[in-house]
N, C-alpha and C positions, 0 to 999 in steps of 0.2 A: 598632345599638340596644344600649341597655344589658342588661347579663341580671338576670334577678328574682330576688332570692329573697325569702324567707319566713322569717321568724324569730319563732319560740314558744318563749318564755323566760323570766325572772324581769326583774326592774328593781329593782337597790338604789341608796341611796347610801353610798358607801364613807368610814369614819373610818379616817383613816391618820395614823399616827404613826411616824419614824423613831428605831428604838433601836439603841445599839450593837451590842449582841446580843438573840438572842430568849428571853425569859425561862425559868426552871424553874418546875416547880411551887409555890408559893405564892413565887416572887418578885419583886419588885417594881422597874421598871426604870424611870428618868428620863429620858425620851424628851424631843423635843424637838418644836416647836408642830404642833399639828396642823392638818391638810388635809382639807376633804370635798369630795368630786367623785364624780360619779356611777358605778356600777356596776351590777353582776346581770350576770351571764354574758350571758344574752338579750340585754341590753341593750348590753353589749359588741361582743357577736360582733353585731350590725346594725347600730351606729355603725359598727364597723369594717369591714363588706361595703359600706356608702354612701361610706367615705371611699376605697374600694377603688374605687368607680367601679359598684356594683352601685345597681338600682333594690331598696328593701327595704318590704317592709312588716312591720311590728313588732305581736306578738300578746302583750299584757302585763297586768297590773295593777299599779297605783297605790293608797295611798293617800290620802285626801282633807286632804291635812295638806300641809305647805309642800314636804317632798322630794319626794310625786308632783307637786305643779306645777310644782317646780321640774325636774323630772325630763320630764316632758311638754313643756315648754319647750327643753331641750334637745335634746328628739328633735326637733325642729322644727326647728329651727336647724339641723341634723347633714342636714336633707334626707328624712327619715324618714315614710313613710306613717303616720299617726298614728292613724286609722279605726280600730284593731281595740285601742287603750290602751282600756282600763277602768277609773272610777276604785270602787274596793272601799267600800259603805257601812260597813263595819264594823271592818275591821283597816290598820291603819296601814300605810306605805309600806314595804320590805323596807331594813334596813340590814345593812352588814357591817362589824366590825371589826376593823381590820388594824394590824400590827404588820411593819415591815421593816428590817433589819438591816443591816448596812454592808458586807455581799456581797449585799445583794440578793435572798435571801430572807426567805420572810414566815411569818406564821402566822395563820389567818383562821376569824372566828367570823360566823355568817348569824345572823340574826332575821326569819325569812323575812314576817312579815306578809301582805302580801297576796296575795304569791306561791303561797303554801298554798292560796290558793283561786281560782285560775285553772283556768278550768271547760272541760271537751270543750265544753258548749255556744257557750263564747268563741273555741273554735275553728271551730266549725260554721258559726260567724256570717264567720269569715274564709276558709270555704272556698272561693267566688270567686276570690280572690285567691292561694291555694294551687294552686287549676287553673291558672291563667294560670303560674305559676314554672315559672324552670328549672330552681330546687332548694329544697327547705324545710330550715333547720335546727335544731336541738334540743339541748339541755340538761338536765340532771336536778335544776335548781332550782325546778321547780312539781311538781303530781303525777305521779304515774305514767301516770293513768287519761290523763290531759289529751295527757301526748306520743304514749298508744298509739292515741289517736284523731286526732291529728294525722298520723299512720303510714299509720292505714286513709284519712283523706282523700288524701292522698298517692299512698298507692299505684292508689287509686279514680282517679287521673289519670294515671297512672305518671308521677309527677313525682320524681327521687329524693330519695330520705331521707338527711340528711347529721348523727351524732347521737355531740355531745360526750359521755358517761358521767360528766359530773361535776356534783356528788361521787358519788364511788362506790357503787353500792348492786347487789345480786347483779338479772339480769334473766335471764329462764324464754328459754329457745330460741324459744318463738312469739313473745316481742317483739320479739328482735333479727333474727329471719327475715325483717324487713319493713324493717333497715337496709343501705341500700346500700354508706353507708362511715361505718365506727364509727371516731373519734378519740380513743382512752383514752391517759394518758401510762402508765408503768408501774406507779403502786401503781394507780389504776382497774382496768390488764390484770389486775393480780393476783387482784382481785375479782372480777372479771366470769369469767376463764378457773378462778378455783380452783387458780392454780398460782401457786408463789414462781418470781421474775425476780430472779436474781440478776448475770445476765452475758448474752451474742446468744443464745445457746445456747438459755436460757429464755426470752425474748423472741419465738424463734422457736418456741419450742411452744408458748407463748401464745396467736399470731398463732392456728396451726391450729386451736387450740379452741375460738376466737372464731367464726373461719371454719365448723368444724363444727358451729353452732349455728344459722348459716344466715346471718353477716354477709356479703356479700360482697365486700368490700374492706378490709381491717384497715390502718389509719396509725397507727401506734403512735410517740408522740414520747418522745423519749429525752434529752431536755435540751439541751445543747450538743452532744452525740454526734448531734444530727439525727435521724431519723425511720425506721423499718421500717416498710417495707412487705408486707403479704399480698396478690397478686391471681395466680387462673388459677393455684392450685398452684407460684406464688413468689417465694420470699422476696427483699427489695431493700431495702439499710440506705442510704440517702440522707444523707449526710455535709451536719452545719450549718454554720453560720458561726460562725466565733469575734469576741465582741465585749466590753467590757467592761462589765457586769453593774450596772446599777444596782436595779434593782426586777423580780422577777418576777414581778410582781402583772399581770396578763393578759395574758401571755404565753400563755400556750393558747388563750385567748379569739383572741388576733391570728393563732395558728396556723389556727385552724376557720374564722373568717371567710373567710382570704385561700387557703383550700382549697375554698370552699363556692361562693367567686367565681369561681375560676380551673376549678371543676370546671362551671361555670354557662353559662364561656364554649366551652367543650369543650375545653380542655386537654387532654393526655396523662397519665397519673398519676403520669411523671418528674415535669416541669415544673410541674404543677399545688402535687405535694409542695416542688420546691423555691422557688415563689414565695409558700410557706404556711410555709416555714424562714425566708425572709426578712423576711418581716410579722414573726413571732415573733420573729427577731435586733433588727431593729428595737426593737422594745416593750421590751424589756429595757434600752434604754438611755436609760430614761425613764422619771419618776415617774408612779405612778399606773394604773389603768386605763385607763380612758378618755382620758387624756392623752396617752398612747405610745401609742394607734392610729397607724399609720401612714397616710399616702396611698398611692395608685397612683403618685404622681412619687416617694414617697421609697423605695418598692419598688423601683419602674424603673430608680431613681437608684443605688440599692446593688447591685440585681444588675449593673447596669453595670459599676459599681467591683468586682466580683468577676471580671470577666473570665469 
């Protein structure tokens, strides 16, 4: 059987423009045509659990304007339990706009619209479907209220809670008491833990004051360096893959999916981390969010080739 999960998240569409470099303050840079394709973290990381081979159901909102339908359309396609979209009478669909540079990095502006108002009640309504998973996951693109009730239905089934921290924003000890496995990269740790990460060192005191706030499992991604891990009192730096870098515009997104799946299917928390480095190697070498999701064959297919 396939395993479930659950995803409570935003839904944008992404304006991407590739520029030489990424600009300074007030200046101005001659990019070359632009790309829209879909986004929102949410919506990321659940395209990418279904093309992972997970059954998903998607807890979102839309606006009533052409990117939510077009957006809703998508998820369709993608295989996407669709039941729990929402489309917002009032505020427009969420966009994002992106800017990425000729290594590969980016620099990204939200206009969250309908996201802001993705309601605990819309998750209430998908609580059913929350019970039946094997894990539900989360992001910090709608409110706060909305994922800490996502949390308490969660744990009301002891389903585990799997909760990217991005973007960054500081969370109180009682909300993160109720995340099983928290996936912050390092400036998120930095946030959330209160400490500068400058080198393993700091990484690894991070980890613990995540952990002492009651997460229990900290995956902390470190770019190409691969991934630290926190569980049971210890530390474990899981070595990435080296590939050549086109875009890392949801690259984190491909990380959490392909951890949320692999955590879905009982995985161990080696192998689970390194088939969540390898989604993420992947996405990198490929434009776009949504477009560099990977498969399960292209996963399969690379850890292969890694020996």
């Amino acid at each position: 059987m396939k395993p479930k999960v659950v995803v409570v998240g935003s839904s944008n569409t992404d304006l991407v423009v590739r520029v030489p470099h990424l600009p300074s303050p007030g200046e101005t840079i001659l990019g070359k045509s632009l790309v829209i394709v879909g986004g929102g973290k949410g919506a990321n990381q659940a395209i990418a659990a279904a093309r992972l081979g997970a059954e998903v159901a998607l807890v979102t909102r839309v606006g009533h304007d052409d990117f939510g339908r077009r957006s809703l359309s998508t998820y369709t396609s993608e295989g996407l339990n669709t039941d729990w979209v929402v489309f917002d009478d009032e505020e427009p669909s969420g966009v994002a706009l992106i800017m990425v540079d000729d290594e590969g990095q980016n620099i990204i502006s939200v206009a969250q619209g309908a996201n802001a108002r993705l309601e605990p009640a819309d998750v209430d309504r998908a609580s059913r479907a929350i019970s039946q998973a094997d894990c539900i996951l989360m992001q910090l693109e709608i409110p706060l209220d909305t994922v800490k009730r996502a949390i308490e239905i969660a744990k009301g089934f002891a389903v585990p809670v799997l909760l990217n921290p991005a973007p960054a924003t500081p969370l109180s000890k009682e909300f993160l008491s109720g995340v099983d496995i928290l996936t912050p990269n390092e400036p998120e740790a930095e946030v959330l833990a209160g400490l500068k990460i400058s080198d393993l060192q700091g990484a690894n005191l991070a980890a613990d004051k995540l952990a002492s706030l009651g997460v229990r499992i900290v995956v902390m991604t470190l770019g190409e360096k691969g991934a630290l891990t926190y569980a049971n009192g210890q530390h474990t730096l899981h070595d990435g893959f080296r590939v050549s870098a086109v875009d890392a515009t949801g690259a984190g997104d491909a990380f959490s999916a392909a951890l949320a799946v692999a955590t879905a299917k009982g995985l161990d928390l080696h192998s689970a981390v390194r088939y969540a480095n390898a989604g993420a190697a992947i996405s990198v070498t490929r434009l776009g969010a949504q477009p560099s999701l990977p498969s399960a064959e292209d996963v399969d297919s690379f850890l292969a080739s890694q020996g």
